[in-house]
Backbone as a printed PyTorch tensor [residue, N CA C, xyz], in Angstrom:
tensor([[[-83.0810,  -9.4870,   9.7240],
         [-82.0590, -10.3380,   9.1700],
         [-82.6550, -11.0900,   7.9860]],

        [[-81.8730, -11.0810,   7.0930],
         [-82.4350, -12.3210,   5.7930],
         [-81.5570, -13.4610,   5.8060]],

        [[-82.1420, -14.5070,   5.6740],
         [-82.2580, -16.0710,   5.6440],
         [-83.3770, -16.8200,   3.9390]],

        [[-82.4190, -17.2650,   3.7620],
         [-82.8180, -17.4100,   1.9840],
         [-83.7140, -16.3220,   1.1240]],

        [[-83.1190, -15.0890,   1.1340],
         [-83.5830, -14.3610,   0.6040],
         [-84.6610, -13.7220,   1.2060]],

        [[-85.2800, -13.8790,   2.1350],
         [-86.1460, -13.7500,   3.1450],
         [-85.8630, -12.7760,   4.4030]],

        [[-86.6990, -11.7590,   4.4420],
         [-86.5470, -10.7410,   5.6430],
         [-86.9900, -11.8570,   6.9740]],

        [[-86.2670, -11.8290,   8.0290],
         [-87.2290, -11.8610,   9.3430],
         [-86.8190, -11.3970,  10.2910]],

        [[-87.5360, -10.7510,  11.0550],
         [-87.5450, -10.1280,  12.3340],
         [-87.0560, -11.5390,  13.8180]],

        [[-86.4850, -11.2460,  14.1580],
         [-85.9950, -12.3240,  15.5920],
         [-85.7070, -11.4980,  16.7630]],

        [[-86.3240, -11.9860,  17.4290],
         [-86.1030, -11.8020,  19.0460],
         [-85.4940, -12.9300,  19.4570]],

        [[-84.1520, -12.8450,  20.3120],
         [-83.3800, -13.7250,  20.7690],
         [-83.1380, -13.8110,  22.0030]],

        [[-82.4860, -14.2960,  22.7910],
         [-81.6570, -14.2340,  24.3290],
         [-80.4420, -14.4640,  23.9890]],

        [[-79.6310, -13.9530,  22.5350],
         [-78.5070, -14.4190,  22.3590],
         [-78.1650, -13.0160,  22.0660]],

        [[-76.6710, -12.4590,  21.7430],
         [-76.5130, -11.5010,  21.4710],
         [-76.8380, -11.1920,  19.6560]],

        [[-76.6320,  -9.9200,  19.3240],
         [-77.3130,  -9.5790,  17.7710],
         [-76.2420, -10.1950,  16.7220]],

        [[-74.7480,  -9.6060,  17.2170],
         [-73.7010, -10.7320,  16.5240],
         [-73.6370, -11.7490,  16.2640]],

        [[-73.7930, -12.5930,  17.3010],
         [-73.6570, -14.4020,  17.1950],
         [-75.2540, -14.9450,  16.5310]],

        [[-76.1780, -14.4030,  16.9730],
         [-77.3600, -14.2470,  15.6360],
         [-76.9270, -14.4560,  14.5960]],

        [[-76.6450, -13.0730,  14.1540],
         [-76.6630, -12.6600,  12.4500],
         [-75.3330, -13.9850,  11.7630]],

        [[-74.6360, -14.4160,  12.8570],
         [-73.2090, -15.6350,  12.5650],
         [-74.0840, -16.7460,  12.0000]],

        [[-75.0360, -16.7660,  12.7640],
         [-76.5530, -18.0500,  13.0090],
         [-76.8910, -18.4280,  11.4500]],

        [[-77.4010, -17.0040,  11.9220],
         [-78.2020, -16.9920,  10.3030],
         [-77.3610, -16.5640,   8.9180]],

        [[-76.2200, -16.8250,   8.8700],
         [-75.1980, -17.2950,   7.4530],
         [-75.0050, -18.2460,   7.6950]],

        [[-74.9870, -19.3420,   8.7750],
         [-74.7470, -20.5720,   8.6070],
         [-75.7720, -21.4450,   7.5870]],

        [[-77.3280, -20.9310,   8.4860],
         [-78.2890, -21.4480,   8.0350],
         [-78.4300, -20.7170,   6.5570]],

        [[-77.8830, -19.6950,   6.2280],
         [-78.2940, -19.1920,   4.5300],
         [-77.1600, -19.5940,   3.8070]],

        [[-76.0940, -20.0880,   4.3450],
         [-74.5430, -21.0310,   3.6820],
         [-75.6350, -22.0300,   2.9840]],

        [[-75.7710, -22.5980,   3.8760],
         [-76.6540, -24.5350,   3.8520],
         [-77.5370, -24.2540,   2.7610]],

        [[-78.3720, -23.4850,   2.7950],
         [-79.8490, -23.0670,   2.1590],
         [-78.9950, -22.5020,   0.2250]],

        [[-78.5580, -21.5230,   0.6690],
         [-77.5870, -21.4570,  -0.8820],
         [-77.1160, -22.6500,  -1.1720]],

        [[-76.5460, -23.6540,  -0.5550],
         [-75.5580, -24.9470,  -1.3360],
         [-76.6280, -26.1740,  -1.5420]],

        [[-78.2980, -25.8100,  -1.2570],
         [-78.9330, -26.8650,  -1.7170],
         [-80.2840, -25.9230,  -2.8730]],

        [[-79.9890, -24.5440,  -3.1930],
         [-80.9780, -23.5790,  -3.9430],
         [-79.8380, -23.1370,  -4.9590]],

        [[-80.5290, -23.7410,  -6.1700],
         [-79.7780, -23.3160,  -7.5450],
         [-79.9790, -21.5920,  -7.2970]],

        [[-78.4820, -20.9450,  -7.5570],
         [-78.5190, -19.0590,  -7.4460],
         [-79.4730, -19.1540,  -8.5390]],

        [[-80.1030, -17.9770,  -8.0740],
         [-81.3570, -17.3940,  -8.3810],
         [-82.7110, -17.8510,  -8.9580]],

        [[-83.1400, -19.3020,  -8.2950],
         [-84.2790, -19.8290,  -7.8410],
         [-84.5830, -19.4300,  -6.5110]],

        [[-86.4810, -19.0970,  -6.2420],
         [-86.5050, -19.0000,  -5.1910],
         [-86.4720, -19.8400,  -3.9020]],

        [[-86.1880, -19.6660,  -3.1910],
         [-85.9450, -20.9740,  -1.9800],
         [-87.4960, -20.4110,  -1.6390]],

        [[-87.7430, -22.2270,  -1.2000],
         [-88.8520, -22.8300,  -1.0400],
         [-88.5810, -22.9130,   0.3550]],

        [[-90.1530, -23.5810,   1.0660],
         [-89.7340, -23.8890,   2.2950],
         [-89.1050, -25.3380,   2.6220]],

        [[-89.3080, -26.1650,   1.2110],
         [-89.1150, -27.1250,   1.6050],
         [-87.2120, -27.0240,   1.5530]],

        [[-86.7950, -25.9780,   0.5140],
         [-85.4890, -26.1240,   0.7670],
         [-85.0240, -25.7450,   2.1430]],

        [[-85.5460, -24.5080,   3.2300],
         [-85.2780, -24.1460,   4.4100],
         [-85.3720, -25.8420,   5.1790]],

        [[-86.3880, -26.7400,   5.0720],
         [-86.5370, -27.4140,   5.6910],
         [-84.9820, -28.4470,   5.4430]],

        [[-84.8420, -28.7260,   4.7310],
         [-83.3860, -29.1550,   3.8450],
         [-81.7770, -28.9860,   4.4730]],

        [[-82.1540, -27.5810,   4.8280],
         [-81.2330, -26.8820,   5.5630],
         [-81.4370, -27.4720,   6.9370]],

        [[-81.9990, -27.4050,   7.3380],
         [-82.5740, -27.4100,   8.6550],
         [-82.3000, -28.6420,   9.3430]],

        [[-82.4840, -29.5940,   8.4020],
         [-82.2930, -31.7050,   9.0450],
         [-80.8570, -31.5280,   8.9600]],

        [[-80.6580, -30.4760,   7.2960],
         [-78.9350, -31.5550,   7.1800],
         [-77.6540, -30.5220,   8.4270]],

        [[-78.0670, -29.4170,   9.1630],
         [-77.4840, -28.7400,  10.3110],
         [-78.0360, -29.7560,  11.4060]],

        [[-78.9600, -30.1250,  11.5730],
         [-79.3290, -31.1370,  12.5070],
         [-78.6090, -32.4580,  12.0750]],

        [[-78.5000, -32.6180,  11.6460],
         [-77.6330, -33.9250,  11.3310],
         [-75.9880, -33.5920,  11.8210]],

        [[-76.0460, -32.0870,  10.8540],
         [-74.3660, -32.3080,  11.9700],
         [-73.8600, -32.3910,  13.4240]],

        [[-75.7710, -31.5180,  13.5510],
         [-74.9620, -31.3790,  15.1910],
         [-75.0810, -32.7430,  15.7530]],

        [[-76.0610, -33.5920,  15.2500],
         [-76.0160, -34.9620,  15.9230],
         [-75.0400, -35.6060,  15.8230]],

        [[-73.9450, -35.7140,  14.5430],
         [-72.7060, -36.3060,  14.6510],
         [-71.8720, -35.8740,  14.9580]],

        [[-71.8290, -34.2480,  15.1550],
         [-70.6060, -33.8580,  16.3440],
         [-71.0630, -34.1620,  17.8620]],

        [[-71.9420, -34.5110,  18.1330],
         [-72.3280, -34.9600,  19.4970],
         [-71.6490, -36.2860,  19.6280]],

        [[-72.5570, -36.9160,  18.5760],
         [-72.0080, -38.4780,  19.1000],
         [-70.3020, -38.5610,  19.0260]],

        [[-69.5130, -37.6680,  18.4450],
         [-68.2300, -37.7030,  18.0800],
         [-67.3850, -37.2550,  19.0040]],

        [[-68.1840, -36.1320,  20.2800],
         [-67.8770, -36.0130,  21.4510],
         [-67.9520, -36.9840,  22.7760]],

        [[-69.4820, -37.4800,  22.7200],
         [-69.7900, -38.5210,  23.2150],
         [-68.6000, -39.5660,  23.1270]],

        [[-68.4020, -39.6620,  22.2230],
         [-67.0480, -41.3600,  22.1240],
         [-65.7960, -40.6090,  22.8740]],

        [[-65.3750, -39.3340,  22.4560],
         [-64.0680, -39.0280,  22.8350],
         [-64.3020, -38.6760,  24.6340]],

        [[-65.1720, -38.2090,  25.0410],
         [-65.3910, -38.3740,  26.4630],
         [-65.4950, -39.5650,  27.0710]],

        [[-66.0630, -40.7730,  26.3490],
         [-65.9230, -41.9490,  27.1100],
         [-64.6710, -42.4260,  27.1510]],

        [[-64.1900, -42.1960,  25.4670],
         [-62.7010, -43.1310,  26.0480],
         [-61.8630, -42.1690,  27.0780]],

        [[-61.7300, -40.6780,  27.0570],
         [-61.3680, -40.4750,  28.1980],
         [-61.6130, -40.6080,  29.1250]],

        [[-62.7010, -40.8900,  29.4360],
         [-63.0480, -41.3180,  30.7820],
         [-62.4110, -42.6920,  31.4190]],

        [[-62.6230, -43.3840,  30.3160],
         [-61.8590, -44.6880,  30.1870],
         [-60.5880, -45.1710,  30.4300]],

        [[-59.9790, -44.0490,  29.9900],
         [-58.4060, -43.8440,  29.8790],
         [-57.7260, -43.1310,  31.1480]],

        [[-59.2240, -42.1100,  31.9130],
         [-58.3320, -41.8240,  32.9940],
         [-58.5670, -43.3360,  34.4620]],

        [[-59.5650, -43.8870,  33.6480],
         [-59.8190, -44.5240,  34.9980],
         [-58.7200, -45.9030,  35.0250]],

        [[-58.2880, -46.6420,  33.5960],
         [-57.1920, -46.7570,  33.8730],
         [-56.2220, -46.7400,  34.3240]],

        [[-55.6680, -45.6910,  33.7800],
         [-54.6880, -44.6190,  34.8350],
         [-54.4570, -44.5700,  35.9200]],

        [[-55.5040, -44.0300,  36.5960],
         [-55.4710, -43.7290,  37.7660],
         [-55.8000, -45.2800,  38.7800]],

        [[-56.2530, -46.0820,  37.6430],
         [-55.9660, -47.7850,  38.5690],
         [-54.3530, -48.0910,  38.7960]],

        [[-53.5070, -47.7710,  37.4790],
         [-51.9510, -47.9910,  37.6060],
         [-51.6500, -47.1230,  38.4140]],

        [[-52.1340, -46.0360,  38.9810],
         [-51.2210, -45.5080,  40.0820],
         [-51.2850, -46.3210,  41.2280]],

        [[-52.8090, -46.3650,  41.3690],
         [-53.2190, -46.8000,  42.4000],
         [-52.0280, -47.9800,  42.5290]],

        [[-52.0210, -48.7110,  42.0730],
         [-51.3990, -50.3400,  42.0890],
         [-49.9380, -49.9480,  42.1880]],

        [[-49.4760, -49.1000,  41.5380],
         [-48.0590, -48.6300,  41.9650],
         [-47.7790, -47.7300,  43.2260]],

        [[-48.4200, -47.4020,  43.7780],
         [-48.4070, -46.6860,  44.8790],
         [-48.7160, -48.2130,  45.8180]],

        [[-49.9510, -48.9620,  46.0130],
         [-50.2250, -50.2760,  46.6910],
         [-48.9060, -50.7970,  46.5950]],

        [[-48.0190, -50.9080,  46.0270],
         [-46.8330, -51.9470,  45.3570],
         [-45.6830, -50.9010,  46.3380]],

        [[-45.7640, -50.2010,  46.3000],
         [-44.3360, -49.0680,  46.5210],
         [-44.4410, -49.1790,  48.2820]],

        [[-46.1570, -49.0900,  49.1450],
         [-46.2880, -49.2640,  50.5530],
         [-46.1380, -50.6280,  50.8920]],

        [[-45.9800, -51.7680,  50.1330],
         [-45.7210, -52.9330,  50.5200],
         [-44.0380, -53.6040,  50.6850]],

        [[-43.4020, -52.6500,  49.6800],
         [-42.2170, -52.6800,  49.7730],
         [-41.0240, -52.3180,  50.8320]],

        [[-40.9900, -53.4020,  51.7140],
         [-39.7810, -52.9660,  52.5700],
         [-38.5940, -51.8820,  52.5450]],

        [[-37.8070, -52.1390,  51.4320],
         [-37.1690, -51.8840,  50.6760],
         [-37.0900, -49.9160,  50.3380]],

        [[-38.2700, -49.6570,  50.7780],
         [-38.9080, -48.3670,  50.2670],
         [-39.4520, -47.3730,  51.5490]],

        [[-39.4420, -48.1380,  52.5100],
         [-39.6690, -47.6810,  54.2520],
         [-38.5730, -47.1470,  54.3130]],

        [[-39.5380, -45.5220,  54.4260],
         [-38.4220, -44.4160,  55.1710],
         [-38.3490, -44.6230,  56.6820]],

        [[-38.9140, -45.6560,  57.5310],
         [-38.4800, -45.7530,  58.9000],
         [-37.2610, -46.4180,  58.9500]],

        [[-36.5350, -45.5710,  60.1340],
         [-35.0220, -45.9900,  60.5850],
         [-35.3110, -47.7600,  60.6310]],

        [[-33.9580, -48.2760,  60.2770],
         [-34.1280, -50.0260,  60.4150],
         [-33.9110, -50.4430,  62.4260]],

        [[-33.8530, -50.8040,  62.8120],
         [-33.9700, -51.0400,  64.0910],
         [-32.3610, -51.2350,  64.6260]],

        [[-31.4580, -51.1780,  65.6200],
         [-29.8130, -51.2160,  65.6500],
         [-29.8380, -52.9550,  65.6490]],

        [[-28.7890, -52.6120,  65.5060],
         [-28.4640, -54.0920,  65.8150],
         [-28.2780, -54.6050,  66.8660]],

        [[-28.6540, -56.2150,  66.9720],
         [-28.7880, -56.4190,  68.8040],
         [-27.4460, -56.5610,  69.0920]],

        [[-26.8680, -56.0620,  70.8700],
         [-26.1830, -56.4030,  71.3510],
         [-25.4830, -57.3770,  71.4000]],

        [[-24.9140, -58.1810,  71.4190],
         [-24.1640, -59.9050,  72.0160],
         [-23.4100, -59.8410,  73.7680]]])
């Protein structure tokens, strides 16, 4: 596979497709910081390399928030049931048991 102009050989545990997907991401990045047809350096690979690390760190943290507030949001939730259900067994009014006859005289 080539990666900034660069042959390399990879051994993976991933399949050869989602690889070769890999490595246009990383030669996207590497082209949009290497003037076409200068050679890329390593320091530009390295370039590539923080500013993909950087995204994945802010799509993390960007997951991170949206999982807490859901988390947040279900535990909410699931407090208003709670309290409406507590509210609904306290209610007379709402007892499916028969009411008792009325007394004799």
């Amino acid at each position: 596979m080539n990666v900034g102009g660069q042959p390399y050989r990879v051994v993976a545990s991933v399949p050869e497709d989602q690889l070769r997907r890999l490595a246009a991401v990383v030669d996207e990045r590497i082209r949009a910081i290497v003037p076409r047809g200068k050679p890329v350096s390593p320091n530009a690979i390295l370039l590539a390399a923080i500013a993909l690390a950087n995204e994945v760190e802010e799509e993390r943290g960007k997951r991170e928030a949206v999982e807490s507030k859901s988390r947040d949001l279900l535990r909410r939730l699931l407090t208003r049931i709670d309290e409406a259900l507590e509210t609904s067994d306290d209610d007379p009014e709402d007892d499916p048991s028969p009411a008792p006859p009325p007394a004799a005289y």
